[in-house]
C-alpha positions, -999 to 999 in steps of 0.1 A, spaced: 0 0 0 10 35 -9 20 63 16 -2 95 6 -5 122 26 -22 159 28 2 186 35 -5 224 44 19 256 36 23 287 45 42 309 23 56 342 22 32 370 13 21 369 -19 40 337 -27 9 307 -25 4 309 -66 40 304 -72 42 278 -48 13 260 -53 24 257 -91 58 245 -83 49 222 -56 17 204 -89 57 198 -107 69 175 -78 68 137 -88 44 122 -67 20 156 -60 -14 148 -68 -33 177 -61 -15 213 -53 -38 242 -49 -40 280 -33 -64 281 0 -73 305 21 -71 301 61 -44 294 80 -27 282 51 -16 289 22 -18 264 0 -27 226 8 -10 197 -14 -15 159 -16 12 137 -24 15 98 -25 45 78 -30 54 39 -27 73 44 9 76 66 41 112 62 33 101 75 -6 80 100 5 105 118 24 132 113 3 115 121 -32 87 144 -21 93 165 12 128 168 5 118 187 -27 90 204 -14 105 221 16 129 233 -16 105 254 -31 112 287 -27 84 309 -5 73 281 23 78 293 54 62 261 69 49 227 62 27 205 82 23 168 67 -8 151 76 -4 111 64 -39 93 52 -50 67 72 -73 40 69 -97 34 95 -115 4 83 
């Protein structure tokens, strides 16, 4: 089973467009969109590992210029 996870940015001011569009490039973001609240932008991402996942996609993401913060909510299943 996959690892996939939800995770909410905030970004410098005026930043969220920039980084929601770089953060859609990342392999292994599935959604990546500008919110309003206490974030800035909210992303999923889903990758083959936790070991993958933090490797190949927070690695990169906490590159993008503009975040100031992450917080990475994982799925789970409750069934």
């Amino acid at each position: 089973m996959s690892v996939q996870a939800f995770i909410l940015i905030q970004t410098e001011v005026g930043k969220a467009a920039a980084v929601a569009n770089a953060a859609a490039k990342i392999a292994g973001v599935t959604l990546s969109e500008g919110v309003t609240g206490p974030y800035d932008v909210i992303m999923r991402a889903e990758a083959a590992s936790m070991e993958e996942f933090g490797r190949l996609v927070l690695a990169k993401v906490q590159g993008v210029p503009g975040i100031t913060r992450t917080l990475t909510c994982p799925v789970t299943h409750l069934s």
